[in-house]
Backbone as JSON, one array per atom type, in Angstrom:
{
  "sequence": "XXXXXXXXXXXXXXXXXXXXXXXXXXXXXXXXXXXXXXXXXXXXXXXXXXXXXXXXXXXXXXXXXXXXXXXXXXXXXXXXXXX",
  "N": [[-31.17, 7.15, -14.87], [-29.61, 8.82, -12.39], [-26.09, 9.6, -11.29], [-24.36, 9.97, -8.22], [-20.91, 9.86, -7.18], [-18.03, 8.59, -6.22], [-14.47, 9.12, -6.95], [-11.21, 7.23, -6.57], [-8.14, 7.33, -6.15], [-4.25, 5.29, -6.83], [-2.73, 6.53, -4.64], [-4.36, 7.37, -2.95], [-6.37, 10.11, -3.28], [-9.09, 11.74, -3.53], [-12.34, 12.23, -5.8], [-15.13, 13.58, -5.99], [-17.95, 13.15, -8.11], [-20.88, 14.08, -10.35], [-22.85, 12.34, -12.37], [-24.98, 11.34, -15.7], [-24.7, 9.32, -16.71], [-22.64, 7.01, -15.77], [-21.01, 4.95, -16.6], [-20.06, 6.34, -19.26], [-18.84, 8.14, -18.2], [-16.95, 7.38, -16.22], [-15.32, 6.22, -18.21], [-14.21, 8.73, -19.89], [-12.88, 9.65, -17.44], [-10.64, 7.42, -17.15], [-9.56, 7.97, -19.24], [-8.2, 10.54, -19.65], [-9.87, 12.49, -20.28], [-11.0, 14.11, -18.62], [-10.45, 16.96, -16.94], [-10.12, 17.41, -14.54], [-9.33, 15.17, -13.05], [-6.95, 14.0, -14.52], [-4.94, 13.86, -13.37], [-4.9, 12.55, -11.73], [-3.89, 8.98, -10.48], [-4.18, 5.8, -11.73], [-6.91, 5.88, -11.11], [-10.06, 4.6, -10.0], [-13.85, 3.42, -9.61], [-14.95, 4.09, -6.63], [-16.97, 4.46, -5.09], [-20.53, 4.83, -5.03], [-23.64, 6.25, -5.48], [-26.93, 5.99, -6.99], [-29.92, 7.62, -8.22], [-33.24, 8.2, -9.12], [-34.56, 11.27, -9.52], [-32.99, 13.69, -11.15], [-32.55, 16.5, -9.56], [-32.77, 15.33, -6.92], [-30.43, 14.15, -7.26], [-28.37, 16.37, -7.94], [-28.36, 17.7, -5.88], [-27.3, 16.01, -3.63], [-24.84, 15.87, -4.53], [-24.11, 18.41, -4.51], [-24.43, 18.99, -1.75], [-22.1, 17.14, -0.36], [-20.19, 18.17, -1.69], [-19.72, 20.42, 0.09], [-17.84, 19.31, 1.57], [-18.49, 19.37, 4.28], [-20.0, 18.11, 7.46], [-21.8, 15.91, 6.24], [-20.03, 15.13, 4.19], [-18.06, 13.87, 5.38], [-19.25, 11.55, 7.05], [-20.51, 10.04, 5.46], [-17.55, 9.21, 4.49], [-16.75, 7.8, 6.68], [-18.32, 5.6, 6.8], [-18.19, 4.65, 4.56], [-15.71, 3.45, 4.64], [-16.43, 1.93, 7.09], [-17.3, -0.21, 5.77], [-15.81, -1.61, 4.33], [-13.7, -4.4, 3.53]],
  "CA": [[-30.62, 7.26, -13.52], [-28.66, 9.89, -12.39], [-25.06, 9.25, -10.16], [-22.95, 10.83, -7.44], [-20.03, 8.94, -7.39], [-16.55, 9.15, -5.71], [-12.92, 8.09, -7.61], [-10.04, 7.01, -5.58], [-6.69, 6.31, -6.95], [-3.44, 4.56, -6.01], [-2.28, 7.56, -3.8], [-5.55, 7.59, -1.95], [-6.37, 10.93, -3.8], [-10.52, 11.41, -4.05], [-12.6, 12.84, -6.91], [-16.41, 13.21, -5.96], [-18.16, 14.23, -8.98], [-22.45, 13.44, -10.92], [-23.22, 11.97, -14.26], [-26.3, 10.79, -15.7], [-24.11, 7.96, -17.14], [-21.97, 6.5, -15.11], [-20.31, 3.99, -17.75], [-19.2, 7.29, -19.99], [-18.47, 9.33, -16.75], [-15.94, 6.88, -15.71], [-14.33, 5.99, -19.41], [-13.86, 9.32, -20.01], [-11.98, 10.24, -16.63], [-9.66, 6.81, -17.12], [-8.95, 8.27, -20.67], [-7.52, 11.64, -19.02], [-10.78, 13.35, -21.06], [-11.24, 15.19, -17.51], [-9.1, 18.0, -16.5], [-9.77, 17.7, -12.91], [-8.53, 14.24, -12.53], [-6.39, 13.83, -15.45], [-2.94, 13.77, -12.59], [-4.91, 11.16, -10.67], [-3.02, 7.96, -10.82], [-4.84, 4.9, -12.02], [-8.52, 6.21, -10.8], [-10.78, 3.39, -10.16], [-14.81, 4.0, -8.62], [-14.85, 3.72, -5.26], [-18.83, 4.76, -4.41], [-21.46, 5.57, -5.98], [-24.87, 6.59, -5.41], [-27.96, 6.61, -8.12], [-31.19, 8.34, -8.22], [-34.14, 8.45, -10.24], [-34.41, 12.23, -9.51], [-32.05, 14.63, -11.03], [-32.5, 17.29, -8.66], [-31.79, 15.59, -5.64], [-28.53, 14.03, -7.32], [-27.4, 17.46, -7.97], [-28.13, 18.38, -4.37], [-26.57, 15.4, -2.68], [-23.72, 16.27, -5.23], [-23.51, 19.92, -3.96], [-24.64, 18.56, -0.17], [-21.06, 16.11, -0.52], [-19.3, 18.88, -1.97], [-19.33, 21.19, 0.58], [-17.01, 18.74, 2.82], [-18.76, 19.24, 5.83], [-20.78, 16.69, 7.81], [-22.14, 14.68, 5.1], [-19.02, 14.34, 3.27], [-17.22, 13.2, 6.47], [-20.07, 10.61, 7.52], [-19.87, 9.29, 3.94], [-16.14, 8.73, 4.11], [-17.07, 6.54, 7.47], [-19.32, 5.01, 6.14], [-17.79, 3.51, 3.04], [-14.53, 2.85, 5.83], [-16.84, 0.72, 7.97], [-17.94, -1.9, 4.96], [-14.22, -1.95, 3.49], [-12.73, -5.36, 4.26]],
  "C": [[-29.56, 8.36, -13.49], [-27.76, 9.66, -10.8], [-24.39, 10.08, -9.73], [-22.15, 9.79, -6.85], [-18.41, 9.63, -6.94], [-15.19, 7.83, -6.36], [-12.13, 8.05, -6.49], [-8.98, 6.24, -6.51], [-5.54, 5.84, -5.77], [-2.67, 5.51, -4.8], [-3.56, 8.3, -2.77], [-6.3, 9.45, -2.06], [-8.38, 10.9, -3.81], [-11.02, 12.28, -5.14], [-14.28, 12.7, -6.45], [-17.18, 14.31, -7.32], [-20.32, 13.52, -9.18], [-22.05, 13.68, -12.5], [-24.42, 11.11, -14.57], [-25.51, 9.53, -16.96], [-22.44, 7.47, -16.95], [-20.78, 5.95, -15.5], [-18.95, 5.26, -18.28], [-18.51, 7.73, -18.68], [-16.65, 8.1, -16.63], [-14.7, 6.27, -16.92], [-13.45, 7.39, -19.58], [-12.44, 10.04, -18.4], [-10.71, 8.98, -16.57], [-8.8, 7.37, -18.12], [-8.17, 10.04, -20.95], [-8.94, 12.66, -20.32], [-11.54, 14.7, -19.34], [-10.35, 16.15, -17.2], [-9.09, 17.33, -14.97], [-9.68, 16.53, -12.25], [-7.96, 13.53, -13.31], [-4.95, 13.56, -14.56], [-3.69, 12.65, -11.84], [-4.18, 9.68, -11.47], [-3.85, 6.58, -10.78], [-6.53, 4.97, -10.86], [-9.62, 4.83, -10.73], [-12.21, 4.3, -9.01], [-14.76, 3.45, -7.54], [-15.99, 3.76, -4.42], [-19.68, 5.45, -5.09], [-22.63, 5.41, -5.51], [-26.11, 6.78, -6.53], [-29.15, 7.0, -7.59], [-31.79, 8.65, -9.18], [-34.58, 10.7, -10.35], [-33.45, 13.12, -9.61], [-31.44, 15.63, -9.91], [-31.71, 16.89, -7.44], [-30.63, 14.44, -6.05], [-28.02, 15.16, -7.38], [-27.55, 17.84, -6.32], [-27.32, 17.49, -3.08], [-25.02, 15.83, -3.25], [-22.99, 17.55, -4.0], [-23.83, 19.67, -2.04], [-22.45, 17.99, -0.07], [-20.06, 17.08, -0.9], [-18.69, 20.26, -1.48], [-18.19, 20.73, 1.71], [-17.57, 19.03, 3.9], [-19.15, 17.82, 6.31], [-20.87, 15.23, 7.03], [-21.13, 14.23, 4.51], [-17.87, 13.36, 4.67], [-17.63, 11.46, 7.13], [-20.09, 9.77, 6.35], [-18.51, 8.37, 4.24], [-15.84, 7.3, 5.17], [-17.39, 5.58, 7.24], [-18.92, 4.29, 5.27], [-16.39, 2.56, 4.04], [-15.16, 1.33, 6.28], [-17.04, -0.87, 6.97], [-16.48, -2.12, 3.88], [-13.49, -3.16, 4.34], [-11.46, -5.3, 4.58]]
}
């Protein structure tokens, strides 16, 4: 399986990143083994997406990572089912 997956820490900070293992992906960014969210402050996953097709995880990846639309409708989206 392959994941696109968004962190959120205690300062409401986001991190949308893909890993084709999820488990490591997320040990390694608690364990400051990431640069680019090594200042986030207790990081926990906050959404995630899998797919049996690489490809289109890297393209929802790079879709999500241009912040437009999609990443906006996303951010709704996870809003609306947050108790």
């Amino acid at each position: 399986m392959y994941h696109v997956y968004l962190l959120k820490d205690d300062s409401s900070k986001l991190y949308l990143g893909y890993s084709r293992n999820l488990k490591l992906a997320m040990d390694q960014h608690l364990h400051g083994k990431i640069a680019a969210t090594r200042r986030m402050n207790n990081p926990f996953l906050y959404y995630y997406e899998s797919y049996d097709d690489e490809h289109i995880a890297k393209e929802r990846e790079k879709d999500l990572k241009s912040y437009g639309q999609s990443y906006s409708d996303l951010l709704k989206r996870i809003q609306l089912h947050i108790v």
